[in-house]
N, C-alpha and C positions, 0 to 999 in steps of 0.2 A: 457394690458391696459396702455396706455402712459400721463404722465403725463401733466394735462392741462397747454399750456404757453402763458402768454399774451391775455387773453382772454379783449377783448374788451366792453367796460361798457355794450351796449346794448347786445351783448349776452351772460354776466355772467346774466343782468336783465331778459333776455331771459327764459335764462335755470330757473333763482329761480321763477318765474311766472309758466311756466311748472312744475317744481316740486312743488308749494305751490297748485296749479291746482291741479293734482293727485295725492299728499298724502293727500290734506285735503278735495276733495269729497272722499278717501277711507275709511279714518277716519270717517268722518262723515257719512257714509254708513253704516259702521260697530257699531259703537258708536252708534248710531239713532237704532239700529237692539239689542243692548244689554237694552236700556232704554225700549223697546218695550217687551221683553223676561223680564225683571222686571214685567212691570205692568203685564202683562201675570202670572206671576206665581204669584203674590202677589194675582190674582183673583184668579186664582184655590186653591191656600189657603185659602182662604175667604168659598168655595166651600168646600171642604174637606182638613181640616185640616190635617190630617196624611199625605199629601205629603209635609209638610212643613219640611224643613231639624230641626233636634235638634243641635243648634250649640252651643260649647262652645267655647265662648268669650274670645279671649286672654289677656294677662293682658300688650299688648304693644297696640298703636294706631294702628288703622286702616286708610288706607287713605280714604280719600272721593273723589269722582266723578270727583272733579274737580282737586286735587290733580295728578289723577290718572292723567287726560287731560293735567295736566303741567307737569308731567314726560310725555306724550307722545310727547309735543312740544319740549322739550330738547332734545329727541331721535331724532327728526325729524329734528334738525338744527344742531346733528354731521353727519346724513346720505346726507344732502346736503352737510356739509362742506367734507364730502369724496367724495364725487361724483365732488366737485370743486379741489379735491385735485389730480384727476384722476385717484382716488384708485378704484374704478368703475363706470361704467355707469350712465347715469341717467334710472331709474328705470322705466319697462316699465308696462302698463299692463298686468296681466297674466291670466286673463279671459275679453270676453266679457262684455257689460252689461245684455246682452241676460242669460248667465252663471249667475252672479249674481244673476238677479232676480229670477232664474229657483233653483236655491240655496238658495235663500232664502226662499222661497215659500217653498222646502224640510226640509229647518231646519226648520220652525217651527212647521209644520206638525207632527216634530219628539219630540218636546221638551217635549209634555204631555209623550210621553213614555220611555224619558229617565227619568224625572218625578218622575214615579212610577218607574221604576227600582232601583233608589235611595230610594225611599221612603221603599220598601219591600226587601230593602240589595239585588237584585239580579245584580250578574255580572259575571256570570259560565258559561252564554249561549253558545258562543263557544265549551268550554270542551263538555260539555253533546252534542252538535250537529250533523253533519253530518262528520266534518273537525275534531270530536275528533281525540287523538293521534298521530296528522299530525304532529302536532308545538310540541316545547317544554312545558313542564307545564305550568310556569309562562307565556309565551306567549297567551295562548289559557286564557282568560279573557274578560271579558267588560271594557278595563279602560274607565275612566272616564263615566263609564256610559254609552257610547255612544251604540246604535242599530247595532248588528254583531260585535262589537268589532273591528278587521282591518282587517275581514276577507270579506269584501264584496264591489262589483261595487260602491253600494249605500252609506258604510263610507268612502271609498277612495274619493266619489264625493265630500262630505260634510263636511272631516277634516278640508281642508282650511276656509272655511265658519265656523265652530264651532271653532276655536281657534281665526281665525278674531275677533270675536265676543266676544270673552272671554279677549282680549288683544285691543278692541277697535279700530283695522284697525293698531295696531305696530308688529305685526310679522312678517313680512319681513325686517321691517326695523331691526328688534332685530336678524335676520338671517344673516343679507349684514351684520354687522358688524365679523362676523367669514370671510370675506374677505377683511378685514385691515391687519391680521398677512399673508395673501395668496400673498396678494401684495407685504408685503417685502420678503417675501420665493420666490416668482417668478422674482424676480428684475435680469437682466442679463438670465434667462434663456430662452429656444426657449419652448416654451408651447405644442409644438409639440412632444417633446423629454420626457415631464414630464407626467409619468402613475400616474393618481386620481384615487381616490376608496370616495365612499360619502357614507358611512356605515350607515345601517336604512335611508335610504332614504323616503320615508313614500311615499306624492304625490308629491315630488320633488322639495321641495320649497329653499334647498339652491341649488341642482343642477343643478337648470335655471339658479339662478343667477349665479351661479360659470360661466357654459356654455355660459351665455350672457357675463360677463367678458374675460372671455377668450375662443372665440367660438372652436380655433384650438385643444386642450387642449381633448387627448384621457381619457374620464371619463369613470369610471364602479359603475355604481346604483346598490346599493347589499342591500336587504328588506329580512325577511320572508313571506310577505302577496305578493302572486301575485296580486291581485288586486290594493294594493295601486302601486305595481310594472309597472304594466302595465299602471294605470295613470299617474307614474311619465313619463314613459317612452314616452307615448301620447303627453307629453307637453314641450318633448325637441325638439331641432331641429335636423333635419338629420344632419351625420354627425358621428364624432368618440367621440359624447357625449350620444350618442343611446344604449347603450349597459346595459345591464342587468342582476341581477340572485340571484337567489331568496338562499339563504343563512344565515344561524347564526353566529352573528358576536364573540361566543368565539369559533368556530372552522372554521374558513374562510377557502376553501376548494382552498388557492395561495400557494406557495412554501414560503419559508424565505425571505426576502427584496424585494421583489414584486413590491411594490409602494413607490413614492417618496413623495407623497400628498396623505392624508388620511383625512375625512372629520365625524362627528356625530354631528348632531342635534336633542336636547331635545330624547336623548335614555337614559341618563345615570340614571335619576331621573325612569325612567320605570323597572328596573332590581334589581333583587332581590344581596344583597351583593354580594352570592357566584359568580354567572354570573357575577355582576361588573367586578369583580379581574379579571376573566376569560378571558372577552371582553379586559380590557385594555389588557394584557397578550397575545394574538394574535394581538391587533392592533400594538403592537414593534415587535411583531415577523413578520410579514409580510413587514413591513416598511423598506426599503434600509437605509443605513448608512446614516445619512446627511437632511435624509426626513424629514418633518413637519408633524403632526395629528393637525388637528383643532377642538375646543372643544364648541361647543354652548349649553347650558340648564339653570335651571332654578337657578336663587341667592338661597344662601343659607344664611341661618340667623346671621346679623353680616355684609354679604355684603355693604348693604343698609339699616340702618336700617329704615327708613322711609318706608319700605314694610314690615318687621316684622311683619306686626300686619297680614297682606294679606296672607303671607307664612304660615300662623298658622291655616286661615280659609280652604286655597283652597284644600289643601287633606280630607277635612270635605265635601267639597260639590262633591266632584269627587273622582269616585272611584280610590284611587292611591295608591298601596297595599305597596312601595316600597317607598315610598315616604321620609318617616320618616327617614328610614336609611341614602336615600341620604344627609337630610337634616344634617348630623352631621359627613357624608364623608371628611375625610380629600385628596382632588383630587389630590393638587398638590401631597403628600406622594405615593397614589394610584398610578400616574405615573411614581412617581421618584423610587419606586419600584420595576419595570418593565425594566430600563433603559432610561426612557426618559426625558428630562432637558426641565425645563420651558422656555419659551422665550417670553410669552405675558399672562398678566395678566388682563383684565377688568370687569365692567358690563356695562351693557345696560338695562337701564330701568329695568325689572322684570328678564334679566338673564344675566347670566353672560358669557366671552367670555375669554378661554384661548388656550394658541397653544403651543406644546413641542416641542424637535429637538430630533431626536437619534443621538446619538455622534458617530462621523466614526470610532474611537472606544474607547472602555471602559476601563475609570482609574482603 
């Protein structure tokens, strides 16, 4: 991706009209979809109260609505100023409207019985199923609740649409920022030459954009669910960014320095300690001298604190069994552990975005 030069007043005005156009109908798509699932479940509460979550109340603020909508406008005016920066593209759509609606109309179809799955503590469904003993333990779950957990056509379809919706139309944008540290790790190199790995890859939402960033750019998508695998892999483009395999990321089935770009988003808040250590612990071992891992998931408390209050409620309302631990992970130690040196520290909005180097070699 070459940096933009000289762009002329009408088409800088060009491009922010276009992006002010398609991030703020997706926003407001999504956001409109999240007010809608409110009044919705505030009726079925009305209706049967035992699906009402018991929440206890943190003793820091929580943000309001609108709050939340002013952090997503300040997210939305550093993902333009990177896209003016020619740190990436301008951002395209990555479904239809057809898709959309056909996703919406599924999520809400599903929300009564994610619902009750919360209401009556069930989230085992996987284990006890068809696909028991396939996965690892802690894998085979309902996180968040959701219907199949990440084992089926039908959650692979609908992640995107349920996290949209829970983040008000900013995950993507909170994604494209883990390719701020990729741009300056790629500066001078031939993208052709550099082997990626996009670890938990889910339905492929940072490996479009990486792949739309840099289409040339040999990528390998590594999931444990073929489903969400096979969607991810549906929604890239032909190409040496096709590639796939269904894998656990603390025993990655590469040789020693394999890859030079390593990629995770929102896995690490999903895994239970032991596995953390684990997962980091193969992602250095796999990693070439010199390579970058980029790190996207969720702030943890202290980051920002003006989400504090938010961080407190959301493993209350979703089932997130690992959550807690993350939340008191000290990451950078966890990687510096392993051999890997910091070199990019931020947040975005609701997470946070860090990148390490493995040192060509060790003091």
């Amino acid at each position: 991706m070459e940096q933009t030069q000289q762009a002329s007043p009408f088409s800088t005005l060009a491009r922010r009209v276009r992006y002010v156009a398609r991030q703020g109908s997706r926003v407001g798509w999504y956001a409109g979809q999240a007010y809608r699932m409110r009044r919705l479940q505030r009726a079925a509460y009305d209706l049967d109260p035992t699906l009402k979550p018991d929440l206890t109340m943190p003793d820091k603020p929580v943000p309001s609505v609108r709050d939340l909508l002013r952090g997503i406008a300040g997210m939305a005016a550093r993902d333009l100023a990177n896209v003016e920066a020619g740190l990436y593209p301008q951002p395209a759509d990555q479904e239809s409207w057809r898709e959309r609606l056909r996703n919406a109309r599924a999520f809400f179809d599903d929300v009564p019985e994610v619902a009750r799955r919360r209401a009556e503590g069930r989230h085992q469904e996987v284990h006890s199923g068809e696909d028991a003993g396939k996965r690892p333990r802690y894998y085979e779950q309902n996180f968040h609740f959701q219907t199949d957990g990440w084992m089926s056509e039908r959650s692979a379809r609908l992640y995107n649409t349920q996290v949209e919706v829970l983040f008000s139309g900013a995950t993507q944008m909170m994604r494209r920022q883990g390719l701020v540290p990729v741009a300056r790790f790629m500066e001078g190199r031939d993208q052709r030459t550099v082997r990626a790995l996009d670890l938990a890859t889910g339905p492929g939402g940072f490996a479009q954009a990486l792949s739309a960033t840099y289409p040339r750019l040999p990528l390998l998508s590594v999931d444990l669910s073929e489903p969400y695998l096979r969607h991810a892999l549906s929604h890239l483009p032909e190409g040496p960014q096709r590639k796939g395999l269904v894998a656990k990321g603390e025993a990655m089935p590469f040789a020693d320095g394999s890859f030079d770009l390593l990629s995770t988003v929102f896995l690490f808040h999903e895994l239970p300690p032991k596995i953390r250590k684990a997962v980091a612990a193969d992602i250095a071992r796999v990693m070439k001298p010199g390579g970058m891992f980029v790190f996207v998931d969720s702030l943890q408390p202290g980051d920002a604190p003006q989400f504090d209050g938010l961080l407190d409620i959301f493993p209350q309302l979703f089932h997130e069994p690992y959550y807690a631990s993350f939340a008191t992970t000290d990451l950078i130690g966890l990687f510096e552990a392993v051999g890997l040196r910091p070199v990019h520290d931020d947040t975005a909005f609701v997470s946070k975005v860090l990148a390490f180097e493995k040192p060509n070699s060790r003091p």
